[in-house]
Structure formats: structure tokens, C-alpha cells
N, C-alpha and C positions, 0 to 999 in steps of 0.2 A: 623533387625540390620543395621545401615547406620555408615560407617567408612569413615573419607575423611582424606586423605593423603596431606600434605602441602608440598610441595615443595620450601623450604627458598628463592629461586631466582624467577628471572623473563623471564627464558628462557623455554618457554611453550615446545619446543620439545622435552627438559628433561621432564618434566612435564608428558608428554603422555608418554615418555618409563617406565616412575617411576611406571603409573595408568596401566600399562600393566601388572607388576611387580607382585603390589598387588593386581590386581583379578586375575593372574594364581593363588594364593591360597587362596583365598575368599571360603567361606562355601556357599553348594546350600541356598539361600534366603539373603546371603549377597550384601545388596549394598553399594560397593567400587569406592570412586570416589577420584581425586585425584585433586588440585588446586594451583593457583602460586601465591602472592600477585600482587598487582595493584602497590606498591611500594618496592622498595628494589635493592640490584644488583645483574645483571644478571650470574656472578655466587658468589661460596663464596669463597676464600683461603687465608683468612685472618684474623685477628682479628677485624680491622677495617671493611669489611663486615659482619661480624657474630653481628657485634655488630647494623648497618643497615639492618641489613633484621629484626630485633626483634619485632621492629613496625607493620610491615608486615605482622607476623606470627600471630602475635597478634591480628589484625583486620580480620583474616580469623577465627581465630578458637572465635571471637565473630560473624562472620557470620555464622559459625557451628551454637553456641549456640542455636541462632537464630532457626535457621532450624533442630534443632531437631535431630544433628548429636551424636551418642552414645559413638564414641571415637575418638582418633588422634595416627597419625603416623607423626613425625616429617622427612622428607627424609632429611637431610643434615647429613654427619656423623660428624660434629663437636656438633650434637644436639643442636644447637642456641635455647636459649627463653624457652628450657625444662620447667624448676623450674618457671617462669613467666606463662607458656602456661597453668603448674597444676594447679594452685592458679587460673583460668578464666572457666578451662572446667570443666564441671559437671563428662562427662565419664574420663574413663584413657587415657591419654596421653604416647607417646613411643616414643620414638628415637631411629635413627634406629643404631646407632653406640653402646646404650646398650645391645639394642636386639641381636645383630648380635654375640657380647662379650659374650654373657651371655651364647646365645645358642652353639657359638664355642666350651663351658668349658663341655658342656655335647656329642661334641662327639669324644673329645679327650684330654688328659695329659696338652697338649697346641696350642697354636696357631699362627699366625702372620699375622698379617694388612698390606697389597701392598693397599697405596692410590695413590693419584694426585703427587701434588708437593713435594719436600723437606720439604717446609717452614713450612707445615701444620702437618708433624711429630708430634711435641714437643705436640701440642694440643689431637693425639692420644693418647700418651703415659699419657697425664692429662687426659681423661676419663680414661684407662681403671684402673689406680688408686684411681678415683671416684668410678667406680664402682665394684672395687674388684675384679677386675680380672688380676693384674699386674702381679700375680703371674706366672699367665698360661700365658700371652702375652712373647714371645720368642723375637720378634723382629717388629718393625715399619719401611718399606719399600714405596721407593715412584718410579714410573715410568716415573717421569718428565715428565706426560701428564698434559697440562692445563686443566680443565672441560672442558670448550666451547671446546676444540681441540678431545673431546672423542669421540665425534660424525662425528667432521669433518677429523679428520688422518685416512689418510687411511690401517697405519701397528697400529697403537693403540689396537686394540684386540689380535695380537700377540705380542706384547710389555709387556702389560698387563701380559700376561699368560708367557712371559719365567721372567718376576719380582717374580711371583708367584711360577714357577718353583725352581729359588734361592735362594728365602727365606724360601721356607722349607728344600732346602739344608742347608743353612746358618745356620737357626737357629735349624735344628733339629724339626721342630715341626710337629704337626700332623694335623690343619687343618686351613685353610687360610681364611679371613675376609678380603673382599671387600671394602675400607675404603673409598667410593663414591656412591649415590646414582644413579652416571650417567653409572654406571658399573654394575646396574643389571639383564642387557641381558646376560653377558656374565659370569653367573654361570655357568649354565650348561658345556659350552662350556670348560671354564678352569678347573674345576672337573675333567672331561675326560681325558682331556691333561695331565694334574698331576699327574692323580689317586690318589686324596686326596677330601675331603669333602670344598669343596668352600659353604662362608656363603657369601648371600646379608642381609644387613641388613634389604630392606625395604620390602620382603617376612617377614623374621623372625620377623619385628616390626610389619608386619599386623595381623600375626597368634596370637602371641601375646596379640593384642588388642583384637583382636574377642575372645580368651581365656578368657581375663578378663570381659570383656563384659557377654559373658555367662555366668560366675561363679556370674557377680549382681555384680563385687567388684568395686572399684571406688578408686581414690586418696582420703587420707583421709583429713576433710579440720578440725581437733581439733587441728592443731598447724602452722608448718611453710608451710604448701600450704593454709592453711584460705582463702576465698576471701581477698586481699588485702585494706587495710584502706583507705574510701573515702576521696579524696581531691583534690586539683584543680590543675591541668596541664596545663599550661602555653604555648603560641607561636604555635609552629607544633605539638605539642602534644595537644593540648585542643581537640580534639575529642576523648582522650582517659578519662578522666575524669568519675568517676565513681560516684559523690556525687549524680550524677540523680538517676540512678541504684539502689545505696543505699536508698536512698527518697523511691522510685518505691516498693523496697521491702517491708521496715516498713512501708509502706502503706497497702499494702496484708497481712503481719503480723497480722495487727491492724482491720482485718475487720473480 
């Protein structure tokens, strides 16, 4: 089984803490690897980045295809490109802000998301009403760390952890979600300090993938993830262009 982890930006040192992430719990025979695009920005907290890195993600996980890759782990916790990424990959695709939601709701009543910035709140609180779990989310907390600065501040892991500290005071809840991919060293670490069950998303979205993987199950493509309808893309997009693809297949079809 080969899983590769996409990293929406193009800051390679997040990149390796992310691939660190996901093979602490990789299964013996699992090969877990983790990659950045060639284009996109270097980190995300915006809408206008989320919407620039999609390209990105996109050309990586047709490099997967390629290579014979059996699933995806999207690391960004805004899940850029998700619904785009299923509709291209054969295996299941994950985001790790669903993952992370999902599995919070099974080990407690409820939960609360400490991400990066302010701004990126509101986008939280839009997944977890995506994904059904608005109910159990208590509260969306931010520790006014930039990405790039999670690496380079030097009080940022105890920042982080008294954020997480007060919003299970705050909101009462019972277990805290990591709302950044550049923050998944430091499960362990805040767990502890807490004494509460700290989620990363991109553990949880690997384990995940390797689950479905095993189980044979896949995105299903009889409705709205389909391959998408071949047609011509224009300008900086014409390498995405998929009517070859299409050709390529009712070719093999037909033989």
C-alpha cells in the first residue's frame, strides 16, 4: 500500500514535519510519503491561497495517479481541492480537518479547534458544518501564530498549548483538534499538559486512508465525484486539460 501526503503549500520543512507525522502511524508494509507542489503559496490563510494552491494539489495527486499511489491525505486544515482531488484519484482521498473532526466526535461529547490565525476561524466553523459535526464543535480558537512563524517562534509550542489550555476551559469540551497541519509535532506534547486527548489531523487522515484502503473501498465515481467532463482549459491552465485522457481511455475501452 503506498499513501502520499500532499502538503497544499510550498514550504518543504513543513512538508517533512507533516511526512514525519504520517509514518509515526503507518502500518508495517506501509509506504508513506509526503510531497509539496512545484507551485502554489508558501503557506495557506486565506481564501485567496486556498484557492492558489488547488492547481498544485491537483498536479500532484495526477502525479500520484501516475505512480500507482493508492490513496491521499490532504495536509491543509482548510482541505483545499478535497471534492476536485476525488473526482482525479482512483484511491480515497482525506482531509485532514475532516479526519481530525470526525475522529474527535468518537472520543468525546465534544470538542474545540485552536488553529493559526483569527481570519481563518470562520472557514473552521464552514467545515465542521460540512461535515456534521457542528454539533460536537464547542468552540474555534486561534493563537495568532502565522504558519511560517510555527517553526520559527521560539514560545509557539507553549502558546499553542495555554490556547488549548482555555478553550477547553472556555468551552467546556472534552477534546481539542489541532486546526494546522504545521502543529503536528506537538500532539503529544499538549495532550499531556492538558490531560485531554489532542487530535492531529494528519495522523488521523493517514490512518484513515490506510483503513479505507484495506477495506477495497474507494470514492464512489456513479454521481457527483465522476471523472470530470473532458474539455479544453485555456492560458495557465491548459496542462490540465483532460479531452487527451479521455481520448486515451475510449481507446482502451474499444480494444
Amino acid at each position: 500500500m503506498h499513501i502520499r501526503v500532499i502538503n497544499p503549500n510550498t514550504t518543504w520543512s513543513m512538508t517533512s514535519l507533516i511526512e514525519r507525522s504520517a509514518r509515526s502511524v503507518a502500518w508495517p508494509g506501509v509506504t508513506v510519503d509526503a510531497v509539496s507542489p512545484t507551485m502554489g503559496p508558501a503557506s495557506i490563510e486565506s481564501h485567496y491561497d486556498e484557492a492558489l494552491a488547488v492547481p498544485g494539489i491537483l498536479d500532484e495527486i495526477a502525479k500520484g495517479e501516475r505512480e500507482g499511489v493508492d490513496g491521499y491525505v490532504l495536509a491543509c486544515f482548510g482541505d483545499p481541492g478535497l471534492e476536485a482531488a476525488r473526482e482525479r484519484a482512483r484511491g480515497p482521498v482525506v482531509g485532514i480537518a475532516e479526519a481530525a473532526m470526525r475522529t474527535a466526535t468518537y472520543l468525546g461529547r465534544s470538542f474545540s479547534v485552536v488553529t493559526t490565525l483569527g481570519r481563518t476561524r470562520g472557514r473552521a466553523w464552514d467545515l465542521a458544518e460540512t461535515y456534521g459535526t457542528h454539533r460536537a464543535c464547542r468552540g474555534v480558537h486561534a493563537c495568532e501564530i502565522a504558519v511560517l512563524e510555527l517553526e520559527s517562534s521560539p514560545d509557539a509550542r507553549e502558546r499553542i498549548t495555554q490556547a488549548c489550555r482555555e478553550a477547553l476551559a472556555i468551552d467546556e469540551s472534552d477534546v481539542i483538534v489541532l486546526g494546522c497541519a504545521g502543529m503536528a509535532d506537538l500532539c503529544a506534547h499538549v495532550s499531556k499538559a492538558i490531560g485531554a486527548p489532542v487530535v492531529d489531523g494528519v495522523a488521523a487522515a493517514t490512518v484513515t486512508v490506510q483503513g479505507l484502503v484495506q477495506l477495497g473501498l474507494r470514492t464512489s465515481t456513479i454521481g457527483e465525484y465522476a471523472s470530470p467532463p473532458p474539455k479544453r482549459y485555456d492560458g495557465l491552465l491548459s496542462s490540465f486539460d483532460l479531452t487527451g485522457e479521455a481520448a486515451t481511455e475510449q481507446s482502451q475501452h474499444s480494444r
